[in-house]
N, CA and C of each residue as an Amber inpcrd file, in Angstrom:
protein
   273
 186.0990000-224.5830000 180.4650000 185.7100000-225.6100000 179.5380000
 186.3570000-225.2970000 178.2130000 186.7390000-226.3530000 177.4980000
 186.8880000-226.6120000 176.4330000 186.1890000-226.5840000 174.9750000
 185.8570000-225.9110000 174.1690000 185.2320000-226.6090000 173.1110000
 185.9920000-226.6210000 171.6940000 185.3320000-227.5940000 171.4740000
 186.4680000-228.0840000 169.7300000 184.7850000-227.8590000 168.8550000
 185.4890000-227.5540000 167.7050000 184.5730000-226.9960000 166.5980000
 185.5370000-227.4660000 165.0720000 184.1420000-228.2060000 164.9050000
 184.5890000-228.5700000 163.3020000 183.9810000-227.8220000 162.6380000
 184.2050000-227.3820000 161.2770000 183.8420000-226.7090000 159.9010000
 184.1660000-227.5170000 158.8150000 183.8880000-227.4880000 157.8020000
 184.2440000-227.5850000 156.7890000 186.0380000-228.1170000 156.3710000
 186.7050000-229.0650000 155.9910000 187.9760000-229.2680000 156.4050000
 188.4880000-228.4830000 155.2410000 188.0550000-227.5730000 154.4100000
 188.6350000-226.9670000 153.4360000 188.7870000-225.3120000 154.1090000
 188.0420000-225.1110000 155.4810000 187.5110000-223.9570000 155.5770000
 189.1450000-223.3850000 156.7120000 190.1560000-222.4770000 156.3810000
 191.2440000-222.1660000 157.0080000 190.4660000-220.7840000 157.5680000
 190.8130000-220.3350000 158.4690000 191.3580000-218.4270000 158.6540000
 190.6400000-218.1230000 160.3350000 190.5810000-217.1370000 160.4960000
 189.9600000-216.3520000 161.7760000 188.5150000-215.8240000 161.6480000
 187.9860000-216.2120000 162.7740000 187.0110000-215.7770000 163.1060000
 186.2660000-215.5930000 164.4900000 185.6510000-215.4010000 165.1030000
 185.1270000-214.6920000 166.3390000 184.3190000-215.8300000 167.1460000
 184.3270000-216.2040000 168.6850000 183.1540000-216.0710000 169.2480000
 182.5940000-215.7860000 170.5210000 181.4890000-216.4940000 171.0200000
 181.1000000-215.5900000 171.3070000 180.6410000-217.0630000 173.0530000
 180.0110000-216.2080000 174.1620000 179.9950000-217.4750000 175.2930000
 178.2750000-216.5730000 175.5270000 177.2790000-217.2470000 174.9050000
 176.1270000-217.1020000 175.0260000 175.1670000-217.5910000 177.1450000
 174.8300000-217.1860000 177.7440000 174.2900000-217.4410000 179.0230000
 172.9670000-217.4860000 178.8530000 172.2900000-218.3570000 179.4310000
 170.8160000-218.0010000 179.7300000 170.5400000-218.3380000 181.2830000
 169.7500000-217.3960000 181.6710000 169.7550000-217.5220000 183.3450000
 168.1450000-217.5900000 183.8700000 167.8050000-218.1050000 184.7340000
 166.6100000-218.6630000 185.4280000 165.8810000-217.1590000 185.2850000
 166.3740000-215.9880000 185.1540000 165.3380000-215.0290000 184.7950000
 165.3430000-214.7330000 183.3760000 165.2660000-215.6160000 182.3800000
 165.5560000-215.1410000 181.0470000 166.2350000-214.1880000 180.4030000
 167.1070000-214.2010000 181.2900000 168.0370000-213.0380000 180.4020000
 168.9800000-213.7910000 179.6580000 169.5500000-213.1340000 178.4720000
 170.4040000-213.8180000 177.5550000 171.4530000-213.0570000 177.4960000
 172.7470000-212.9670000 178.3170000 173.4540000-212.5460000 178.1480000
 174.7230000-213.3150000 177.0520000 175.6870000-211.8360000 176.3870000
 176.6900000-212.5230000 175.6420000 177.6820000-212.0790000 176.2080000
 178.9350000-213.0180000 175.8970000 180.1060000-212.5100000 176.5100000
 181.5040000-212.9530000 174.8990000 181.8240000-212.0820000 174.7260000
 182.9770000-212.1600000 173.3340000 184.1630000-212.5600000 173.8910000
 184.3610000-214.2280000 173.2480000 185.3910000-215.0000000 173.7840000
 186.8830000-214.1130000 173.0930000 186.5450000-213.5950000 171.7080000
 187.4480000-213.1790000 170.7390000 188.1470000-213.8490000 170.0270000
 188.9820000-213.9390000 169.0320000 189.6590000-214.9450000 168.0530000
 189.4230000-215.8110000 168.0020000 189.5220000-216.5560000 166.9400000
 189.2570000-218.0210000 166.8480000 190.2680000-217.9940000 165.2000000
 191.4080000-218.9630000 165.6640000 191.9490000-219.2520000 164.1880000
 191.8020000-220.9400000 164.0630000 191.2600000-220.8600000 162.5960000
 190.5230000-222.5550000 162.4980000 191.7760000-222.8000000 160.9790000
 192.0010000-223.8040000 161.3190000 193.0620000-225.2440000 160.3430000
 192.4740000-226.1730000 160.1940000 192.1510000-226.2610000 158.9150000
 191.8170000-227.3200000 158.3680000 190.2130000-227.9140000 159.0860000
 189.6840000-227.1780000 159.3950000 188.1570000-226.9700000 159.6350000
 187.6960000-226.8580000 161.3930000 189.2070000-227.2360000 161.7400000
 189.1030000-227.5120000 163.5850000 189.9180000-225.7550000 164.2430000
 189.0410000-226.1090000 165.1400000 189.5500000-224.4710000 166.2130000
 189.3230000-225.4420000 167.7060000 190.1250000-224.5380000 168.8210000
 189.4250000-224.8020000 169.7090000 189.3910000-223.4740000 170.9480000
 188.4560000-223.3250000 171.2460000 188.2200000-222.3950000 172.2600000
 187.8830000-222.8360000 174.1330000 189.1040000-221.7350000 174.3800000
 188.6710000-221.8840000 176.0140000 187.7210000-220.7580000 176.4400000
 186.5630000-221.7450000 177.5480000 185.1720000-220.5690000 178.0710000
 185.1630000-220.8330000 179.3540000 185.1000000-219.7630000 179.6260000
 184.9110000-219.9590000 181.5720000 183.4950000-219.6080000 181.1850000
 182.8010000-221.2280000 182.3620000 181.8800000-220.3980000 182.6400000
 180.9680000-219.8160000 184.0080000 181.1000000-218.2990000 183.5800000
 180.9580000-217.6330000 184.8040000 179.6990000-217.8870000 185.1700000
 179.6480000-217.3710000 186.6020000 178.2860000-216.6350000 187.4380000
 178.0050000-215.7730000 186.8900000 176.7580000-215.1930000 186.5470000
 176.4240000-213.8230000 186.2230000 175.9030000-213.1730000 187.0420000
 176.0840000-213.2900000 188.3860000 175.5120000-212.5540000 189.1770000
 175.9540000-212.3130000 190.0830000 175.9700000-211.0630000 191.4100000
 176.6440000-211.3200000 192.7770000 176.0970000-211.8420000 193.6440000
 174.5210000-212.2140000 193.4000000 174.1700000-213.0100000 194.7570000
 173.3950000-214.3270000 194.3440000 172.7850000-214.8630000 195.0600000
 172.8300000-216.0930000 194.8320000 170.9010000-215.6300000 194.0630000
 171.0170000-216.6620000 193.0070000 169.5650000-216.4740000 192.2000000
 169.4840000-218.1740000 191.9060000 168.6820000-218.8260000 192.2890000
 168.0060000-220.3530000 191.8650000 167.3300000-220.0430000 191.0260000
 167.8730000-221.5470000 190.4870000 167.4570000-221.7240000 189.1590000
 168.1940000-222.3370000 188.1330000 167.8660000-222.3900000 186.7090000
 168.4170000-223.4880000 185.8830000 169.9770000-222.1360000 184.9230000
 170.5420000-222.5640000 185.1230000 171.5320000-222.2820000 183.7050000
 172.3430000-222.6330000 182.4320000 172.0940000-222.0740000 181.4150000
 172.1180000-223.2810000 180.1810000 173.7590000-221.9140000 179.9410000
 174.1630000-222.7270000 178.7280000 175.4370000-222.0600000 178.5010000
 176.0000000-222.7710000 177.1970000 176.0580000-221.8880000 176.0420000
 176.8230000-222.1530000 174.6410000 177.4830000-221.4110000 173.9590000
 178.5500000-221.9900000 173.2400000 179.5440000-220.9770000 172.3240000
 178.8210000-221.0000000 170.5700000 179.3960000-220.1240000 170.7040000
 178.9990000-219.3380000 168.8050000 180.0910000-219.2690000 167.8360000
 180.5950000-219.5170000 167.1560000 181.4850000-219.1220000 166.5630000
 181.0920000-218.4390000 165.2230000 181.5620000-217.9400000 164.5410000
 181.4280000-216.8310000 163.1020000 182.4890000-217.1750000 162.3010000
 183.1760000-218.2750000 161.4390000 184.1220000-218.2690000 160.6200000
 183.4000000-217.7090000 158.8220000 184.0620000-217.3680000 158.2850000
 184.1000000-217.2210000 156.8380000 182.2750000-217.2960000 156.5940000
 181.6140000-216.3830000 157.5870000 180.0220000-216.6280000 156.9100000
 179.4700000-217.5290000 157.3010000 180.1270000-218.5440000 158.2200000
 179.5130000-220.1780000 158.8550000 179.2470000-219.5830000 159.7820000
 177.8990000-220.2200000 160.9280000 177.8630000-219.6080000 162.3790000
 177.6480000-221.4090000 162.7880000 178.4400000-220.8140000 163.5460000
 178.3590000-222.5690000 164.1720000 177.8300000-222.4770000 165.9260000
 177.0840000-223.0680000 166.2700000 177.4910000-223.3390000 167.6670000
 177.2070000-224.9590000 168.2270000 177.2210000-224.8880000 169.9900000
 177.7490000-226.1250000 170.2000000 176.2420000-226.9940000 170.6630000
 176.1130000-228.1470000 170.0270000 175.4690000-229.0290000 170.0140000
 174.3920000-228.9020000 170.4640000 174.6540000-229.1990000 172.1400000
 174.0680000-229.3490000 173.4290000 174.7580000-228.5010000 174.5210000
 173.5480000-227.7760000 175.2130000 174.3320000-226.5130000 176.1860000
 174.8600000-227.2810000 177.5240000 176.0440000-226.3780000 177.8780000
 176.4330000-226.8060000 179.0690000 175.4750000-226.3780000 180.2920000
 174.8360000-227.2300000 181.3550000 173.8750000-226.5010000 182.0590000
 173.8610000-226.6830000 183.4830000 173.5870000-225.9450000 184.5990000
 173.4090000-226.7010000 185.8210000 172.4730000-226.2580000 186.8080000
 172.2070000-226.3140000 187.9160000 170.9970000-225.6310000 188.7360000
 171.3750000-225.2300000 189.7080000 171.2330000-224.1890000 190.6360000
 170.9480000-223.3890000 191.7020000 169.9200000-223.8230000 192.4380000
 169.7590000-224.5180000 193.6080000 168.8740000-224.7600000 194.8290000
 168.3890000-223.4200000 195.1830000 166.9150000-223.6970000 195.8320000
 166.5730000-222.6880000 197.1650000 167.2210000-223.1840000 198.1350000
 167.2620000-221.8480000 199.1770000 167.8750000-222.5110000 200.2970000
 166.7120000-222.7330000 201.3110000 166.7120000-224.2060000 201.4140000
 165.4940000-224.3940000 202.6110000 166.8480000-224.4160000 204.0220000
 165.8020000-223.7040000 205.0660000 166.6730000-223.8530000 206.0670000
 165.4790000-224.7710000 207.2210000 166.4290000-225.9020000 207.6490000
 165.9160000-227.0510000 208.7280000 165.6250000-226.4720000 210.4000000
 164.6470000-226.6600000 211.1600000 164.4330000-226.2390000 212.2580000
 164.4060000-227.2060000 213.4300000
């Protein structure tokens, strides 16, 4: 995925972020995308977003970026999210 990030259109230089996870057992993992150089208030960052796990866990997963320019912390809107089924098996 993609995300575009506005700032401030006066706001130029580098700064950091970051690919925030939340997983059906509340854990909050972070993952450091690294660099971010912003022009004229726009950056854009590529995020995979991963599995955090090796086996299969149901349930909901939400997913957002952070960014850190010049003292601004920005992140994105609305999380990217999706769900994990149980597996019912049919007889």
């Amino acid at each position: 995925m993609t995300v575009s990030v506005e700032v401030a259109p006066e706001v130029d230089g580098r700064g950091k972020a970051w690919l925030h996870i939340v997983t059906p057992t509340d854990e909050h993992l972070v993952d450091e995308l690294g660099d971010v150089v912003v022009r004229g208030g726009r950056a854009s960052i590529a995020a995979t977003l991963r599995y955090p796990y090796e086996t299969r866990v149901p349930g909901e997963y939400s997913y957002h970026v952070e960014v850190v320019v010049k003292g601004q912390r920005l992140t994105t809107e609305a999380p990217a999210s999706y769900g994990v089924r149980k597996i019912v098996w049919f007889s």
